[in-house]
Every structure is written in structure tokens, then in C-alpha cells.
BATORSE-953349 format. One record per residue (C-alpha): x, y, z; chain. Coordinates in steps of 0.5 Angstrom, whole numbers, m for minus. Layout:
BEGIN
DOKOL      c1      c2      c3   mol
DOKOL       X       Y       Z     A
...
This chain:
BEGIN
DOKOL      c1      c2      c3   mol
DOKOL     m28     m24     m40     A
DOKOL     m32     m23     m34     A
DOKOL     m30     m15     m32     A
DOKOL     m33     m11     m26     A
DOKOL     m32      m4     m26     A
DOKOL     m33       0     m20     A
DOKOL     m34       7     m20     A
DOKOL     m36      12     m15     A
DOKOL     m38      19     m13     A
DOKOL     m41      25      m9     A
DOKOL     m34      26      m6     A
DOKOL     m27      23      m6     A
DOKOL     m24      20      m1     A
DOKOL     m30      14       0     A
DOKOL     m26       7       0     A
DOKOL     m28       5      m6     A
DOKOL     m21       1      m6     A
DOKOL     m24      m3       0     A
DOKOL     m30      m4      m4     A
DOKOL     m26      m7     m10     A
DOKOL     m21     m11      m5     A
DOKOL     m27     m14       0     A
DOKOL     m31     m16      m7     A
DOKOL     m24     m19     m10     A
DOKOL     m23     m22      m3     A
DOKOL     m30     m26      m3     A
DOKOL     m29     m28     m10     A
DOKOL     m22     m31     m10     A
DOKOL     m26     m35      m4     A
DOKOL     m30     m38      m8     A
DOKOL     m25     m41     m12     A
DOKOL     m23     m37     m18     A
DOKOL     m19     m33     m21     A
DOKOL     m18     m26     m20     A
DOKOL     m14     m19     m22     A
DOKOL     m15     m13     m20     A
DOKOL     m14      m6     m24     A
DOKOL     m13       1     m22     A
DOKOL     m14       7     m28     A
DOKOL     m12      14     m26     A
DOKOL     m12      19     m30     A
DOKOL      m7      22     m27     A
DOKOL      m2      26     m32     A
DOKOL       4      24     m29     A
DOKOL       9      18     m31     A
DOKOL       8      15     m26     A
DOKOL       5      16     m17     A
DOKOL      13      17     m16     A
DOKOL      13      25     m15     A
DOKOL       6      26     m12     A
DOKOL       7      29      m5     A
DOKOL       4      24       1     A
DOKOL       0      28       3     A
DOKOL      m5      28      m2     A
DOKOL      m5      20      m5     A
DOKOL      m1      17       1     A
DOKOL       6      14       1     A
DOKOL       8      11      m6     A
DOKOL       8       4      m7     A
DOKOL      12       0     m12     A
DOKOL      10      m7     m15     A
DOKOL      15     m12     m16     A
DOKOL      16     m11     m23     A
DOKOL      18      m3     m20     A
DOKOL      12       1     m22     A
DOKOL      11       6     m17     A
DOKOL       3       7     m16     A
DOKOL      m1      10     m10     A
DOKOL      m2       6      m4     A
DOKOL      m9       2      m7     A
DOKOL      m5      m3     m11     A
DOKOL      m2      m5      m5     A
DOKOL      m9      m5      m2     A
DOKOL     m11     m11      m6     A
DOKOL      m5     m14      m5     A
DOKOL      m6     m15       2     A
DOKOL     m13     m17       2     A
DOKOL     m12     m22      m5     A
DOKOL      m4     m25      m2     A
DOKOL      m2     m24     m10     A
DOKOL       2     m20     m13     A
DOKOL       1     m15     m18     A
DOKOL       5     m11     m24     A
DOKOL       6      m5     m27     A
DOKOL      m1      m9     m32     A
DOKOL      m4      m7     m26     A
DOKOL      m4       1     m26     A
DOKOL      m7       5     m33     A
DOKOL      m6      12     m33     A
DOKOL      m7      17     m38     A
DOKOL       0      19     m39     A
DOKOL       0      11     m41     A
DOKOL      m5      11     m45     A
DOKOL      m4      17     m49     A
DOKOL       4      15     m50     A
DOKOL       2       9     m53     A
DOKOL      m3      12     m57     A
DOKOL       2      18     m60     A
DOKOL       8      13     m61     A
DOKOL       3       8     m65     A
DOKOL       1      14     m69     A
DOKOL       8      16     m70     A
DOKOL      10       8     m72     A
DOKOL       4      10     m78     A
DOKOL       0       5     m76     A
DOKOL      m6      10     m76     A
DOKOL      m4      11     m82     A
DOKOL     m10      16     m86     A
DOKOL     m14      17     m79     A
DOKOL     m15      22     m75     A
DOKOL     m13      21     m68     A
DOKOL     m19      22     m63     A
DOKOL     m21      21     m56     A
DOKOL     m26      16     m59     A
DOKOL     m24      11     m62     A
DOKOL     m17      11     m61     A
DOKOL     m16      13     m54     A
DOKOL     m22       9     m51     A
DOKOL     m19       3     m55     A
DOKOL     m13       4     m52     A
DOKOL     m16       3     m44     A
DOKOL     m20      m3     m47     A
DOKOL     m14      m6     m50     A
DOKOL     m10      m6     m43     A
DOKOL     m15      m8     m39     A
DOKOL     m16     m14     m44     A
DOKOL      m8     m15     m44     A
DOKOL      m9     m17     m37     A
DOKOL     m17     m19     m36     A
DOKOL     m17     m26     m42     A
DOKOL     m12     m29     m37     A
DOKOL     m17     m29     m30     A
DOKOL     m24     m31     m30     A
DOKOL     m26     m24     m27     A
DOKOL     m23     m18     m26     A
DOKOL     m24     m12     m23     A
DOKOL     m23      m5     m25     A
DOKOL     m24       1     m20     A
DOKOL     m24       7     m24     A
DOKOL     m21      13     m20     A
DOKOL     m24      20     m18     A
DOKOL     m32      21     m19     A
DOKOL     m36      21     m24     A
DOKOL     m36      28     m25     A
DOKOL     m29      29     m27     A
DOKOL     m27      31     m33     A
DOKOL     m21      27     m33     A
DOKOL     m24      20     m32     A
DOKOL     m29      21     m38     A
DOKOL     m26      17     m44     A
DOKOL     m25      12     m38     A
DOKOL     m31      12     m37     A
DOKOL     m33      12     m44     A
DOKOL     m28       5     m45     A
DOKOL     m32       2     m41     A
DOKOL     m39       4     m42     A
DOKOL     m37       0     m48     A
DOKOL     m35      m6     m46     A
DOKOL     m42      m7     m45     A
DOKOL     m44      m7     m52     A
DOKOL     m36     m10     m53     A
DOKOL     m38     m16     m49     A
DOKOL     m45     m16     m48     A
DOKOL     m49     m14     m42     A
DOKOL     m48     m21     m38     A
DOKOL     m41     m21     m38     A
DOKOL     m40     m13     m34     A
DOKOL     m42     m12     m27     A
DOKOL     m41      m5     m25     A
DOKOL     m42      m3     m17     A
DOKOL     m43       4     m16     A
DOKOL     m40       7      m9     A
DOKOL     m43      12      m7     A
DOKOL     m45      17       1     A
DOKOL     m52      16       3     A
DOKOL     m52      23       7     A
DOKOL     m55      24      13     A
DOKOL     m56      32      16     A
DOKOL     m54      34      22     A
DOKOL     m59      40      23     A
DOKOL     m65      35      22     A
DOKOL     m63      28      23     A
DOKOL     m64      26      16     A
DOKOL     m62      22      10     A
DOKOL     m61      24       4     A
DOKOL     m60      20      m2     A
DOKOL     m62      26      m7     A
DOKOL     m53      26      m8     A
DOKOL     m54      18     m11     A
DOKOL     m60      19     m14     A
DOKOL     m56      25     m19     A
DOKOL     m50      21     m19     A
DOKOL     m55      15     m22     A
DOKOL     m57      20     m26     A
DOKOL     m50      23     m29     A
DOKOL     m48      16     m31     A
DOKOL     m54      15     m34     A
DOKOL     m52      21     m40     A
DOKOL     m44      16     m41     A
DOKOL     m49      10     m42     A
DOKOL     m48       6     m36     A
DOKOL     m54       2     m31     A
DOKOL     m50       1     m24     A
DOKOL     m53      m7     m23     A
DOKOL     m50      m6     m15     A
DOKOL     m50       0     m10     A
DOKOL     m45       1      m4     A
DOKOL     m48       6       0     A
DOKOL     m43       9       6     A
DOKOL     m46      11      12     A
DOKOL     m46      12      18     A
DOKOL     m52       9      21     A
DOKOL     m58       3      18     A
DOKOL     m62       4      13     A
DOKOL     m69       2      12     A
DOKOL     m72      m2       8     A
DOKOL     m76       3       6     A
DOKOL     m70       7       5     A
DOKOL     m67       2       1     A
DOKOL     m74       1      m3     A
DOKOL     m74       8      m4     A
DOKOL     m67       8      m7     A
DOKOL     m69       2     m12     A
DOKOL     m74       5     m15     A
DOKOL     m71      12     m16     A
DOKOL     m64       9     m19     A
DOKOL     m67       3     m22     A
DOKOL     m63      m2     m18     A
DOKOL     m65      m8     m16     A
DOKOL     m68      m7      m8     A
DOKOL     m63     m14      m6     A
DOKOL     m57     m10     m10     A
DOKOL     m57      m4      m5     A
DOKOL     m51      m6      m1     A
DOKOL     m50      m3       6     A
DOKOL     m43       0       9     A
DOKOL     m44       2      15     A
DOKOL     m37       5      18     A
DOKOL     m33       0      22     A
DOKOL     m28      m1      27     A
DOKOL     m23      m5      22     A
DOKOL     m23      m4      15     A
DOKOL     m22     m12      15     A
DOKOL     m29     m13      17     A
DOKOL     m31     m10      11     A
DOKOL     m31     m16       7     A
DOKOL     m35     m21      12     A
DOKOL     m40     m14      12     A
DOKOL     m41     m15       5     A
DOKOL     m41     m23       5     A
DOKOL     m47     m22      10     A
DOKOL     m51     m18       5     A
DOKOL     m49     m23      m1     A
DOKOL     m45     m19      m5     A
DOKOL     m41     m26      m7     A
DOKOL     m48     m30      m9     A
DOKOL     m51     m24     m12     A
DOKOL     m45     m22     m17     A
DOKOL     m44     m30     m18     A
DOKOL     m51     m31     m20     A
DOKOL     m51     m25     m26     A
DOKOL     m44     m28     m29     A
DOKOL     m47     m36     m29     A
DOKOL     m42     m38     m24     A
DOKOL     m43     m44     m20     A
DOKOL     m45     m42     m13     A
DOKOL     m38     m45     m10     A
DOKOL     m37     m41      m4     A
DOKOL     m33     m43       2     A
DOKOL     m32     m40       9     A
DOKOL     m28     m34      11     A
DOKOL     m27     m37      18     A
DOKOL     m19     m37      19     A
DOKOL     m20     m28      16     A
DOKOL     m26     m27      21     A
DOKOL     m22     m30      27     A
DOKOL     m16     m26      26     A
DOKOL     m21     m19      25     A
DOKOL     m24     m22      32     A
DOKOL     m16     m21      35     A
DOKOL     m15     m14      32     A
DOKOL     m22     m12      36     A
DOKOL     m21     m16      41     A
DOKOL     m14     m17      44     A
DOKOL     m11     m20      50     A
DOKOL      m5     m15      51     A
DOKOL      m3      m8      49     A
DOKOL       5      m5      48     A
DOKOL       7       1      45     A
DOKOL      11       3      39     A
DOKOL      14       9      37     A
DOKOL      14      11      30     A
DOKOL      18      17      29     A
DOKOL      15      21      23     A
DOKOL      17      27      19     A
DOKOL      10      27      15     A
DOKOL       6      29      22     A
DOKOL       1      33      19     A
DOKOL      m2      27      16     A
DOKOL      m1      19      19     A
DOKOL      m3      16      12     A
DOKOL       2      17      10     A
DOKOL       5      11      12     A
DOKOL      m1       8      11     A
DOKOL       3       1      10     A
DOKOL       7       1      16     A
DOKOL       0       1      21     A
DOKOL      m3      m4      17     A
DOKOL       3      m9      17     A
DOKOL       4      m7      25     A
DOKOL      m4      m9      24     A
DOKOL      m3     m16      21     A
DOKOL       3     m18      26     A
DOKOL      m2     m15      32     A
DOKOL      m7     m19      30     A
DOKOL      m3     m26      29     A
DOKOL       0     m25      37     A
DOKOL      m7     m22      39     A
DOKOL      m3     m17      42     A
DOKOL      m5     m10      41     A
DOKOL       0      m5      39     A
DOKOL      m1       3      42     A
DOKOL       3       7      36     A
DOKOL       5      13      40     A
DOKOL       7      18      34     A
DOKOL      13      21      35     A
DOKOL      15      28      33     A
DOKOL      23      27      31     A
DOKOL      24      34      35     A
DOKOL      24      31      41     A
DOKOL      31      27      40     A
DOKOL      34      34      36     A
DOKOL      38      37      44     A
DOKOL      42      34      48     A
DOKOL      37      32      55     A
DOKOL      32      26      49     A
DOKOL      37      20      53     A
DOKOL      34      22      59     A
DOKOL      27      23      56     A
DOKOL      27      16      53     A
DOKOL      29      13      59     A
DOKOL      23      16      63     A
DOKOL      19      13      57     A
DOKOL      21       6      58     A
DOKOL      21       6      65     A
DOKOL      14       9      65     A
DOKOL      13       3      60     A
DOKOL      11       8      55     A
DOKOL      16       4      49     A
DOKOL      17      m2      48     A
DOKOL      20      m2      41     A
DOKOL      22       4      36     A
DOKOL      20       4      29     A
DOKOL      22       9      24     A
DOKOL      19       8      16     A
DOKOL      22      10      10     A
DOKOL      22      18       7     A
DOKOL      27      23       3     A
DOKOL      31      28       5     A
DOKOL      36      31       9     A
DOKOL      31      34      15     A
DOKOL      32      31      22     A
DOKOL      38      27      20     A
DOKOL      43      28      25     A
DOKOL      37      28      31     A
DOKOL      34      21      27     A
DOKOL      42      18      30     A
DOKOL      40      20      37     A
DOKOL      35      15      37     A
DOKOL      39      10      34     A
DOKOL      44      10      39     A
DOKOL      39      11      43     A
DOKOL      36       3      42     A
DOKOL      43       0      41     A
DOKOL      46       3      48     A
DOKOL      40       1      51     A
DOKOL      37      m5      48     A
DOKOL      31      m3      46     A
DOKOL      28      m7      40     A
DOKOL      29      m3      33     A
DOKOL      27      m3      26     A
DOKOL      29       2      22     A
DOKOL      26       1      14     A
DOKOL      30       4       8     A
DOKOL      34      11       8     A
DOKOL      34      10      16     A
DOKOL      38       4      15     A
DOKOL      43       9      12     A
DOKOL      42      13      19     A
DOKOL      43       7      23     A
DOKOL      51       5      19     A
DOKOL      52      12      19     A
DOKOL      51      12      27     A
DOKOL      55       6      28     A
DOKOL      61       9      23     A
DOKOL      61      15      28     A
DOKOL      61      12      34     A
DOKOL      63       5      35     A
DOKOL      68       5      28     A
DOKOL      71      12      30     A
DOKOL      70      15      24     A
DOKOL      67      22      27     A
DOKOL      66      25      19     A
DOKOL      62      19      17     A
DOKOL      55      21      13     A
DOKOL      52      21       7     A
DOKOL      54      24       0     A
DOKOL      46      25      m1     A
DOKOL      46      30       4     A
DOKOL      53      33       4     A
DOKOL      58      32      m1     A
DOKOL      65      33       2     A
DOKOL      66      29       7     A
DOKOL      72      24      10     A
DOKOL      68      18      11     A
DOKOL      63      17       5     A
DOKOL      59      11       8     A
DOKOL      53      12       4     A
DOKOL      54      15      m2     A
DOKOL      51      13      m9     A
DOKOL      54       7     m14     A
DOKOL      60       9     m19     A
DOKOL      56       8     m24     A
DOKOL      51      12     m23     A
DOKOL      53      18     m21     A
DOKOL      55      21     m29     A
DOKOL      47      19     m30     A
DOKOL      42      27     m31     A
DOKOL      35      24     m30     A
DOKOL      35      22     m23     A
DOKOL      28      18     m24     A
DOKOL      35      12     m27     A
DOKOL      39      12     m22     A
DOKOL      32      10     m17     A
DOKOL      33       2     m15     A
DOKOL      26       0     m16     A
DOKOL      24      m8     m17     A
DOKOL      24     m14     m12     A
DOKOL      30     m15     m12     A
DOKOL      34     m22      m9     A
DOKOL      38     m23      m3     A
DOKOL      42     m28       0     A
DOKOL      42     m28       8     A
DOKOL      48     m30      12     A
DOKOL      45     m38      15     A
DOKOL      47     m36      22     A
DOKOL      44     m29      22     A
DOKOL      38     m27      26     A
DOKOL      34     m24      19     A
DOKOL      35     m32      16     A
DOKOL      32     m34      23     A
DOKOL      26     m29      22     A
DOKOL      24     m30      15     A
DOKOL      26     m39      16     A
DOKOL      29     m38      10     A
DOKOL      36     m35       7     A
DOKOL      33     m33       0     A
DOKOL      29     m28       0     A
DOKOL      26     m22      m4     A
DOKOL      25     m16      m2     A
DOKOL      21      m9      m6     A
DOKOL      26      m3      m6     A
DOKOL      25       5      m8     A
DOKOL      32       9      m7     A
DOKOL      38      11     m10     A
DOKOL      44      11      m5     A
DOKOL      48       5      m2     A
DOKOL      52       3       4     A
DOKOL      59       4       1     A
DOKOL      62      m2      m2     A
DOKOL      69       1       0     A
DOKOL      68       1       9     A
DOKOL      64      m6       8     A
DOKOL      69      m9      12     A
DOKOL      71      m3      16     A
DOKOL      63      m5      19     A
DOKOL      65     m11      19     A
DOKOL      70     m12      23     A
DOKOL      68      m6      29     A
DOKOL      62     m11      29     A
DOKOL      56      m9      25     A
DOKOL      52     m16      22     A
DOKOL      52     m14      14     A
DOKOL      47     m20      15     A
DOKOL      43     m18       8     A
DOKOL      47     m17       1     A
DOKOL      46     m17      m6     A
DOKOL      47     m25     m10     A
DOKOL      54     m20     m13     A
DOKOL      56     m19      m6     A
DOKOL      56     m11      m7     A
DOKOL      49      m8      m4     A
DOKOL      48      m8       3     A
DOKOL      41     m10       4     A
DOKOL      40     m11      11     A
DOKOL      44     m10      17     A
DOKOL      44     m12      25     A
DOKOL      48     m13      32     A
DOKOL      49     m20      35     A
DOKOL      48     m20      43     A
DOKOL      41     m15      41     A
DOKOL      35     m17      42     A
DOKOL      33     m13      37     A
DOKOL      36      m9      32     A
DOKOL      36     m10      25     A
DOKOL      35      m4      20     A
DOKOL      34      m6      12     A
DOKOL      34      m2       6     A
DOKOL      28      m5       3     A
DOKOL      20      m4       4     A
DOKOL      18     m11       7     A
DOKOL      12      m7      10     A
DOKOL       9      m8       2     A
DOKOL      10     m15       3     A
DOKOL       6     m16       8     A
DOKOL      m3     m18       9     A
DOKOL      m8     m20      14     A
DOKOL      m6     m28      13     A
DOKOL       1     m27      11     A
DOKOL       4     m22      16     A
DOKOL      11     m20      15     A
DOKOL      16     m23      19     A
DOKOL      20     m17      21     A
DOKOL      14     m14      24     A
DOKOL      11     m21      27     A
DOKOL      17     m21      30     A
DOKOL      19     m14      33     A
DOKOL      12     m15      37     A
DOKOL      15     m21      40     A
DOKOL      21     m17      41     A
DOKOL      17     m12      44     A
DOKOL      13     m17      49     A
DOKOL      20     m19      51     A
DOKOL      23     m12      52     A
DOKOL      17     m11      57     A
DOKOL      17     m17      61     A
């Protein structure tokens, strides 16, 4: 096993999942095998309960863990899927741990942070490592947070476990500059040095973050101070892009430099078809304008995926798209029509996109702009509890059912539309009756969604609970809904559309968790096209 493991300090919030994703991104081009492994030390279950402000949206892998979102980072950088192997926690750590205790088979032993629980995080990070030729761990938190301690005590000995050619560890940390005087700091690094020095780890490689160059001097300085090599001090200036990062470390040879320490032969091809498309994200030859109708509007990030799909499909088309976010209280009084009217002739919308959240707040504003979209043909994509919204607004409007609604936010009502399946509604733990995998479909052939994806089976990644109703299927059907999308049992209504629209589709599924810079994801490629032609 050949382990990277990279760590970080001086504050939270540094990106080091963009420095463990460009380092896998530039490995895995060099012909090898990567994985990538995120340790949280975090007490929950799981990130499915952490509010979005403070860890962004929730993420789910294919095999249904909910993680936070850097799971899905290395996802879009690598093109690869990752499981729930992936994402260590403390809770899963130490619920392995008391159930082996209670199975004896600590039998006679005190059970102790050391050795029982470092050897528990050894023991998951080797379940996944011995299959890859390299796998990278990105340690959560900074070094001095009690939390992260036996993580970082587990990995202290993999160096003693595997020998000291087969680890690599890559310290993040923030070259500070002051504002009052002009100058650069690198006390903080040095005392981060210092502080994973007492835990027994030598950083072979530092990414220093910073706003401007620094010298070879500096970079001297630091060398002598941290005892790193003066060719290992790698500079992350801020970019315009986080996709530049990868060609900003390749410039420097991180890739050469961490393959020349693992014995690896030097086998490393180009990036030009990842650089050109960067090249389109800066430097486009259109703009248009996407409204993303949001609740979290205190902090954008938390619909981090959804940016960063509308990025992938932007730089595919080179068209620039201006995301104009939208307080949903706009469309809560009787005068939105004749605002979004202006909008469009100002050309200020060209399509309206509506990412997945929880919660009964803005419901009955949130119909407004489907019906909106579906009157006056603007392109529409709506993701999860919105594809709900948009049955809802069609059974109202079109198919004459004026009670229509959903039982998640009302439970006596005539006409429940979406409601939660018979089979799950005597169910106490809430966290069951969640649908979460990538669950399989099948697409009618002439539909618009099968033209999208180019095929009529397709999987997609799910996180909910509540289901068009089976019983008004037909009643949709009939007043003209396209249920272009089912479950292979014919029972799930997965996707829905209008024929004689140029864009209009809803999903109940994630698509954004599926999509990357080279492989952008055909409902948002194709909702920009929509969007050039709506302006025209």
C-alpha cells in the first residue's frame, strides 16, 4: 500500500479537498489507480442531519451514505464513484469497535484509544487502500482539534506500519500576510510544523495558501524552519476557478515529485483536453442568465453541486451563465407574473432552476414559477421535492384537482398527490423511510429525457422520502403530463416533462451528484442549449 495523507491547519475552511482532488486528479493521469478517503471526526451517523450552513449540502454516494459535499468533490475531479468505504467517522469507528467488544472478541483486554480504536481507522483505510496503487486520505479539521487526535495518531503509524517510503503526508496550510504592514508571516506554519512534530509526523510536502508570490527567499526560509525540502514548498495562489488548481500544482511538479518518493516510474500524460476546458470557464464566448430560486440565501454554498454542474455544462458550450439567485419571495403575492414578464423581456432569464431542499416554507410561492415556466415556455428544471411542486401545480391547474397537495406538509387533504408509500408510513425512524442509493430507471424511447441522456436506462442518486402517488399516475397521464421516468416495477415516478415545451422536465433524483468537468451532466448541458434558444 502506497497511503497520502493530507492534513491541515491555521484555519478551517482552506480547501484542502482541492488539494487532495487536484493531487488524485494529476495522479490518476499518470496512469494509476487511485481512491480517495475522507476521515471525519464528527459524532453523528452520518452528515445527513448537519445543517447546510455550516458543512454545505449533503452528498449521497451510490451505495447511499450521506457524507458532506467533498466526497462529491473528488467525485467530479477523478470521474469515479466512490462508496460509503470512503467516508470514516468517529461514530463508525467506535460502533465497530463496541460491537467487536461486545462479540468478545476483545476478550481479557482493556479497550483503549490506543491500540484498539487507531487500529480500527488503520484497518478501514487498509479495507479500501490494498486495492489501488495509491490512496489519499484527507484528515478533517486542523491539527489542533481534539477530535482529530486518534486520526492522527493512526496515521503517525502507518509510517512505522509500512515503512517511511510508502507514506507521504502533505501539510495545507495559510501563508498570512498582514494588512496594516504589508508583510508575510509564516510564524502560523511553522508552529503547525512544530505541533505535528509532538504526534510524530514530518510533512514531506507544504501547500502554502496565498493571496500573492512568494519568494525564493520566503520559500528558503520556510524550508529551513519546517525542515521540508526547499523543491516540496508548493504555492496555491487563489485562482479564478478551482480547476486551475490541478494545472497550478502540475506547473510546480507535485505529480513528478510525489511519484519520484513511491519509486513510481515517471509516466505522466498531458491535461490538455481538462486545460482547455478551464480555458472556456474564463474565457467564454456568451453569457445568458439562470435564476436559482433558493431558500438557504444566507449562504450560496449550500447548493455548491448545483453551481458547479451549471460550470461543467457552461464550459462544455463556452457560454457563460450569470446565476441571478432568487429569493423565493418574490413569487409569494399576485403581481410575480408581470415581474417575471419584465425579466424576460429585459432578457434578465433565460431558464429557472430550482435545487432540492426540505420543508414545507415557500410552498405555495414555489407553484407560481411553475406555472410561470409552463405558460410561458420558459426552460425549466426543477431537482427533487420541486419535482413534487411541479405535479402538484399541473394537478391544480391543468387536471382540475384544486385540493391537490402533498401529505408531507398537510395531511388532510382530497387529493393527495404526493404522499409517502403504504409501506412505509407505520415506520417510527424517519432516517428508513429515506430513499437514498443510485437507484435504476427506465425511460420511455420517445421521450425527451431518453434523447437527453442518449440512452433509456439510466441511474440516478436519490435523498427523500415522499413519492408522486401511484393512484393519480394515470390521472396525470391522461391530462397530459409525461411520467417520462419510472422505477423498472412501474410504481416511482422518477421524471416528469411536457411534450410541445422546449424545456421543461422536473426529477425527483440528484443528477447534479453525477456530473464533472469532463463529463458534465446532460440535463444541465442540455438546459444551457435550452436557454441560448430561449433567447434567440
Amino acid at each position: 500500500m502506497k497511503l497520502i495523507f493530507v492534513t491541515g491547519w491555521t484555519v478551517s475552511g482552506l480547501w484542502k479537498w482541492i488539494s487532495t482532488a487536484s493531487i488524485a486528479k494529476l495522479l490518476q493521469n499518470s496512469w494509476l489507480n487511485i481512491w480517495v478517503v475522507k476521515m471525519d471526526p464528527y459524532l453523528q451517523v452520518d452528515a445527513g442531519t448537519m445543517s447546510p450552513y455550516e458543512h454545505w449540502e449533503v452528498f449521497v454516494t451510490k451505495d447511499g451514505w450521506e457524507t458532506d459535499l467533498d466526497l462529491w468533490n473528488y467525485e467530479r475531479f477523478l470521474w469515479k464513484s466512490l462508496s460509503k468505504q470512503s467516508n470514516i467517522t468517529t461514530w463508525k469507528v467506535y460502533q465497530n469497535v463496541i460491537n467487536k467488544e461486545r462479540a468478545w472478541e476483545y476478550l481479557w483486554q482493556t479497550v483503549q484509544i490506543i491500540p484498539h480504536i487507531t487500529n480500527e481507522i488503520k484497518d478501514n483505510i487498509s479495507l479500501v487502500a490494498k486495492e489501488h496503487d495509491i490512496t489519499i486520505i484527507e484528515v478533517w479539521w486542523t491539527v489542533w482539534d481534539i477530535e482529530s487526535l486518534p486520526f492522527l495518531e493512526a496515521i503517525r503509524q502507518f509510517k512505522r506500519d509500512l515503512w517511511q517510503e510508502n507514506v507521504f503526508y502533505v501539510h495545507v496550510a495559510l501563508l498570512l500576510k498582514l494588512d496594516f504592514s504589508w508583510e508575510i508571516k509564516t510564524k502560523p506554519i511553522q508552529h503547525t510544523i512544530v505541533k505535528l512534530r509532538e504526534y510524530w509526523i514530518q510533512s514531506n510536502m507544504l501547500i502554502c495558501r496565498t493571496s500573492e508570490d512568494i519568494s525564493s527567499k520566503l520559500i528558503d526560509k520556510i524550508s529551513m524552519l519546517c525542515d521540508i525540502d526547499s523543491e516540496n514548498i508548493i504555492e496555491w495562489r487563489d485562482v479564478s476557478t478551482i480547476y486551475e488548481v490541478p494545472k497550478k500544482l502540475k506547473d510546480q511538479d507535485v505529480d513528478k515529485k510525489i511519484l519520484k518518493y513511491f519509486w513510481y516510474k515517471d509516466n505522466i500524460s498531458k491535461m490538455d483536453d481538462w486545460n482547455e476546458l478551464v480555458s472556456w470557464i474564463s474565457n467564454p464566448i456568451k453569457n445568458i442568465t439562470i435564476w436559482i430560486v433558493w431558500k438557504y440565501t444566507e449562504f450560496q454554498d449550500t447548493y455548491k453541486s448545483i453551481t458547479e454542474a451549471i460550470i461543467h455544462a457552461w464550459a462544455r458550450n463556452a457560454i457563460k451563465v450569470n446565476i441571478n439567485w432568487i429569493d423565493s419571495e418574490l413569487l409569494q403575492n399576485d403581481s410575480y407574473e408581470s415581474k417575471l414578464k419584465r425579466f424576460v423581456e429585459e432578457e434578465k432569464l433565460n431558464a429557472i432552476l430550482i435545487p432540492g431542499w426540505f420543508g414545507p416554507r415557500w410552498i405555495e410561492w414555489m407553484i407560481n414559477a411553475v406555472t410561470f415556466a409552463r405558460k410561458f415556455n420558459v426552460p425549466f428544471l426543477w431537482i427533487c421535492l420541486w419535482m413534487q411542486v411541479a405535479v402538484i401545480e399541473y394537478a391544480r391547474n391543468v387536471c382540475k384537482l384544486k385540493k391537490a397537495g402533498s401529505s408531507e406538509f398537510e395531511n388532510k387533504l382530497e387529493s393527495k398527490v404526493i404522499d409517502i408509500m403504504n409501506d412505509q408510513k407505520n415506520i417510527k425512524n424517519k432516517w428508513w423511510t429515506m430513499r437514498l442509493w443510485a437507484y435504476d430507471a427506465i425511460l420511455k424511447k420517445w421521450s425527451l429525457a431518453s434523447k437527453l441522456y442518449g440512452t433509456t436506462n439510466i441511474s440516478e442518486r436519490h435523498r427523500h422520502r415522499y413519492e408522486v402517488n401511484p393512484n393519480y399516475h394515470s390521472t396525470l397521464e391522461k391530462w397530459w403530463l409525461v411520467l417520462s421516468w419510472k422505477s423498472p416495477d412501474d410504481k416511482l415516478v422518477e421524471f416528469i416533462e411536457l411534450e410541445n415545451h422546449p424545456y421543461f422536465i422536473a426529477t425527483q433524483a440528484h443528477p447534479e451528484f453525477k456530473s464533472s468537468l469532463e463529463n458534465p451532466h446532460p440535463l444541465f448541458l442540455w438546459l444551457i442549449k435550452a436557454a441560448i434558444q430561449f433567447e434567440k
